[in-house]
C-alpha positions as MATLAB code, in Angstrom:
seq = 'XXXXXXXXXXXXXXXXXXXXXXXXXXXXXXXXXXXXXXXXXXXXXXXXXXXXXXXXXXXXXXXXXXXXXXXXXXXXXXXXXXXXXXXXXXXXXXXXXXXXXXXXXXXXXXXXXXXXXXXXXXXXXXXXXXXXXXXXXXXXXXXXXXXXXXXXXXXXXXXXXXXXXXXXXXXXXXXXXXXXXXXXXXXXXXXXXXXXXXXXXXXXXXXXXXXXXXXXXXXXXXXXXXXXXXXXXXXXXXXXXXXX';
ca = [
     -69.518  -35.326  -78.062;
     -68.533  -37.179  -75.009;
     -71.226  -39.915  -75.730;
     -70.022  -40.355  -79.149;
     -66.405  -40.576  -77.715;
     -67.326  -43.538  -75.098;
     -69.186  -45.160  -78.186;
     -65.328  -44.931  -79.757;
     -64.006  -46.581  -76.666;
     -66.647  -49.320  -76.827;
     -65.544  -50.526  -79.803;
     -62.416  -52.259  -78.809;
     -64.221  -54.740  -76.495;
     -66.893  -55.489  -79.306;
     -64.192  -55.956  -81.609;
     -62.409  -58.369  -79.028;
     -65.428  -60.313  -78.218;
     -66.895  -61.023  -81.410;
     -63.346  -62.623  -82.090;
     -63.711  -64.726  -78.872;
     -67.083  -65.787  -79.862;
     -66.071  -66.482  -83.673;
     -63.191  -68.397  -82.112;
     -65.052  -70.760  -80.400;
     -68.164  -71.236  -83.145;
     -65.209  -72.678  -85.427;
     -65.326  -75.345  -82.835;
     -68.748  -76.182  -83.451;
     -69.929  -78.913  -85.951;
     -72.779  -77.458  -86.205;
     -72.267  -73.564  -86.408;
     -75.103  -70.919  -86.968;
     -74.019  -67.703  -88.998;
     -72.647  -65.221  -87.108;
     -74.086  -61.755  -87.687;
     -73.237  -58.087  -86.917;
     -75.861  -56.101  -84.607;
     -73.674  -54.013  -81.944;
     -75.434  -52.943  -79.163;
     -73.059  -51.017  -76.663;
     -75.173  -49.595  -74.168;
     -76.443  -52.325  -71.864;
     -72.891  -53.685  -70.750;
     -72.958  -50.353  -68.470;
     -76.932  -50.021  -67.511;
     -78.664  -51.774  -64.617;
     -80.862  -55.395  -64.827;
     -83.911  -53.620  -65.049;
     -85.781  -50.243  -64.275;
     -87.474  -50.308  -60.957;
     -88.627  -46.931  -60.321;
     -91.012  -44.358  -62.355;
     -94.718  -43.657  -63.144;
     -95.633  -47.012  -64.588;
     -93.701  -49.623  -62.296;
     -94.959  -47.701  -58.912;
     -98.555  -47.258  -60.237;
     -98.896  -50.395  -61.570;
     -97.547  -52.713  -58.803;
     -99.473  -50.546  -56.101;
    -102.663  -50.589  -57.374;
    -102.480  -53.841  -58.413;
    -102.106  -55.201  -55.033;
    -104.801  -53.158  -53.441;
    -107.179  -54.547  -55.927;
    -106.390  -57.863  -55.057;
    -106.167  -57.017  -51.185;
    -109.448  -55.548  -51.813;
    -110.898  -58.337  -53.677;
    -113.969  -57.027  -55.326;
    -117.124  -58.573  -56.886;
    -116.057  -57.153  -60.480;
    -113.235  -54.753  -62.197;
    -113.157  -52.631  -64.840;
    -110.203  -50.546  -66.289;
    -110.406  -47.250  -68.414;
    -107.522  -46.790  -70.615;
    -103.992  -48.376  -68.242;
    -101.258  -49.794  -69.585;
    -101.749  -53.380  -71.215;
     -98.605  -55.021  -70.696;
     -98.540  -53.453  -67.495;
    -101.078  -52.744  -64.638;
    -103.828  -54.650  -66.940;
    -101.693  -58.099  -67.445;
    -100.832  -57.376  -63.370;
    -104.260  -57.518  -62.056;
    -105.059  -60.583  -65.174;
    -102.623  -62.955  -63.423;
    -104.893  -63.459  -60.508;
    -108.252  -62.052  -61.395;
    -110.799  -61.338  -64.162;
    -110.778  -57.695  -65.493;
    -112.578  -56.026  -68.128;
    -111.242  -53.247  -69.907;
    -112.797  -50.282  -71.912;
    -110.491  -48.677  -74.554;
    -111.001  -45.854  -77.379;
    -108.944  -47.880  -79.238;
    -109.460  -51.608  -80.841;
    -106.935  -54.158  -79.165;
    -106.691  -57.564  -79.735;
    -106.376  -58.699  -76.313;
    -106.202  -63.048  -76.253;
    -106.480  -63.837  -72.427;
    -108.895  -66.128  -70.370;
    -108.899  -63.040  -67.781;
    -108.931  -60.530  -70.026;
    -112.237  -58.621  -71.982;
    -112.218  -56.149  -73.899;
    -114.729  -53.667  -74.936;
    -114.354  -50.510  -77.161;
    -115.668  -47.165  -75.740;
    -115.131  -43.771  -75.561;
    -115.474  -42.508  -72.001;
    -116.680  -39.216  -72.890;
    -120.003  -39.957  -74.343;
    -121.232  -43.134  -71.474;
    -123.399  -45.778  -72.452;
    -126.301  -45.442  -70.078;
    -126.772  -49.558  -69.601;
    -123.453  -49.033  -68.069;
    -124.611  -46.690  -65.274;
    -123.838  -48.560  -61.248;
    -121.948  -51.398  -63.778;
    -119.074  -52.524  -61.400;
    -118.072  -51.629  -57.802;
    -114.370  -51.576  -58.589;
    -112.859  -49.142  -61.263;
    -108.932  -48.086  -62.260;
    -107.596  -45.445  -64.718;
    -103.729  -44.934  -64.703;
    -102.081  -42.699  -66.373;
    -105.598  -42.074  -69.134;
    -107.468  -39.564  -68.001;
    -104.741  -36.793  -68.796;
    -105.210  -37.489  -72.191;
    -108.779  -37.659  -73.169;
    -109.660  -34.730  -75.513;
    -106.748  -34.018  -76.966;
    -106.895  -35.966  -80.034;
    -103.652  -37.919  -79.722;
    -105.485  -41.243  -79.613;
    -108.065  -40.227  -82.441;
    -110.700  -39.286  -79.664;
    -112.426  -36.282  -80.610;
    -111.352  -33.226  -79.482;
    -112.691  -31.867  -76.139;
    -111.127  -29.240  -74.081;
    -113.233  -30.887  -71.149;
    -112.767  -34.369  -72.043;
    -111.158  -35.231  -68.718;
    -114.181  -33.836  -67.198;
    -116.500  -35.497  -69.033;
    -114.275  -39.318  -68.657;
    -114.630  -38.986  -64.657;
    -118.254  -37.830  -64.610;
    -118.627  -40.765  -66.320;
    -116.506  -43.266  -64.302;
    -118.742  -41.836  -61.352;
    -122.137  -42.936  -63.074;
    -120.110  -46.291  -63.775;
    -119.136  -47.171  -60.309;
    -121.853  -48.364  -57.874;
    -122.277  -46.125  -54.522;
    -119.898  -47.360  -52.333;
    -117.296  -48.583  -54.909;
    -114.193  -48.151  -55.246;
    -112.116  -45.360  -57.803;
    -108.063  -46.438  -58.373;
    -106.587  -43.491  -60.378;
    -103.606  -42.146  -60.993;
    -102.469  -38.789  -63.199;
     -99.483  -36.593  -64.034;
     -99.194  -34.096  -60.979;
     -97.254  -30.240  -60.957;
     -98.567  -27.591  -62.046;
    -101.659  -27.076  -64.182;
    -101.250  -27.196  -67.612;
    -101.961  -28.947  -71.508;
     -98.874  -30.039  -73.607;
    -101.085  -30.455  -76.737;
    -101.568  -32.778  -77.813;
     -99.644  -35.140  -75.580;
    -101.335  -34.876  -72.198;
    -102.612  -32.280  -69.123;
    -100.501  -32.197  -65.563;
    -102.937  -31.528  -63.201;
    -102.448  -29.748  -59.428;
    -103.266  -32.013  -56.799;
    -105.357  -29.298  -54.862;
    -107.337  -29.209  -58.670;
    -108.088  -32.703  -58.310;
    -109.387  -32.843  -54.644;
    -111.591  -30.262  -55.374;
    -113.265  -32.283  -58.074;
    -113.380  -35.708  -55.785;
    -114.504  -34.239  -52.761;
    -118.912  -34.130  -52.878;
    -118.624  -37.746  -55.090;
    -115.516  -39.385  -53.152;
    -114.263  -40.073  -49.846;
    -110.279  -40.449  -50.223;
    -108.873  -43.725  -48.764;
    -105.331  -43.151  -49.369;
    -103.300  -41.537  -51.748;
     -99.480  -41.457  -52.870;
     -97.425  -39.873  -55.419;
     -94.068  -40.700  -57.893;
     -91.874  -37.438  -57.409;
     -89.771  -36.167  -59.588;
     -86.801  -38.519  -59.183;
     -89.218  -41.681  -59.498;
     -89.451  -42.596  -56.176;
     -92.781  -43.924  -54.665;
     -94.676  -42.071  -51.649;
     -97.271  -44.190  -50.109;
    -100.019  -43.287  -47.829;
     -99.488  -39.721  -48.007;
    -101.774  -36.765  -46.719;
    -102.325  -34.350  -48.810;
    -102.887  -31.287  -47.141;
    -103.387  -27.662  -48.318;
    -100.157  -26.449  -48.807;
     -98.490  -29.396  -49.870;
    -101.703  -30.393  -52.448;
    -101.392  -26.206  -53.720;
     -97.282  -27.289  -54.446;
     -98.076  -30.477  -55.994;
     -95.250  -31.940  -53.735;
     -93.084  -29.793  -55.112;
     -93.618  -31.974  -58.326;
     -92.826  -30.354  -61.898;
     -94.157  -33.796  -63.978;
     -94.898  -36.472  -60.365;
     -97.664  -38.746  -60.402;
    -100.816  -38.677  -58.304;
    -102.378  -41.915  -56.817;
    -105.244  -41.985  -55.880;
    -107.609  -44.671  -53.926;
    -111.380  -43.119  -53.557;
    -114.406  -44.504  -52.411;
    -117.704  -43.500  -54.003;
    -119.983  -41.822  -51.360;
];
């Protein structure tokens, strides 16, 4: 009720400015038509969202791959007009996808896959590999990938056969406590996720997204605060692991 009130309240400025504006088209010799399309909302919002999953994640890891500079990277799965176009302004990257995209950039290639079933010429392929925000989801049919209960298992077994010994792992996952919202994603417990990582990775660094949005770099994750997730009910995990 109160939203649809301040939308009421809106309405007189709208009103007034698409008057002003009308007023000074009649001016014009050359006029274009003048068209109804109200949007209220943005006169009271910031310039732009800085915070969250996706802008933290992708700007981080980003950065570290070009700090890091390696002989070739491949991406399982991020965000397109995100972390992949990121890392595409300044380097080559080659990205494997269930799903076909029609991807038209010099520094982007694309290749379709499905990350639970590995195509063994693609065993020791690169020694620089990212997933953000993908993993969570393989198995649970929402992208037409078949359905797996251990389909996140199966994707990082095989991103371990991918990466040569000594390479390097970005990835990043929901964090909080364990669970599957089918057929969206899984929310994984930090402690969960160590456990998996820690006989095929050695961790460089790793930060989180809390709750609020808010970035955490170069955090350490011990016991009790991996077992609490960082007190996180839907964080993100970010993580930077080196292949042993």
């Amino acid at each position: 009720m109160i939203k649809k009130i301040k939308r009421i309240k809106d309405w007189p400025w709208y009103i007034s400015d698409f008057f002003t504006i009308k007023k000074q088209l009649a001016k014009k010799p050359d006029k274009p038509k003048i068209r109804l399309y109200p949007v209220l909302k943005d006169r009271y919002g910031e310039g732009g969202k800085a915070n969250g999953h996706y802008f933290h994640q992708d700007l981080l890891v980003a950065h570290r791959i070009f700090r890091n500079n390696p002989e070739k990277h491949v991406d399982i799965g991020s965000r397109i007009d995100g972390f992949i176009a990121h890392v595409a302004s300044y380097r080559e990257i080659e990205m494997f996808d269930i799903r076909p995209v029609n991807v038209k950039s010099p520094n982007i290639t694309f290749v379709q896959a499905n990350l639970m079933n590995l195509d063994a010429s693609k065993k020791n392929y690169t020694d620089s590999i990212s997933s953000l925000h993908a993993i969570e989801h393989f198995g649970l049919g929402r992208y037409n990938d078949p359905i797996d209960v251990d389909g996140h298992l199966k994707a990082l077994d095989n991103i371990h056969l991918i990466l040569k010994p000594g390479g390097t792992f970005y990835f990043s996952t929901p964090i909080g406590k364990q669970s599957i919202y089918f057929n969206a994603h899984r929310v994984f417990n930090v402690s969960y996720l160590l456990d998996l990582f820690k006989d095929k990775y050695e961790l460089i660094q790793f930060s989180y997204v809390d709750d609020s949005g808010d970035l955490h770099t170069d955090v350490n994750p011990d016991n009790k605060s991996a077992d609490a997730s960082f007190g996180c009910k839907f964080g993100c995990g970010i993580f930077e692991l080196r292949k042993l």
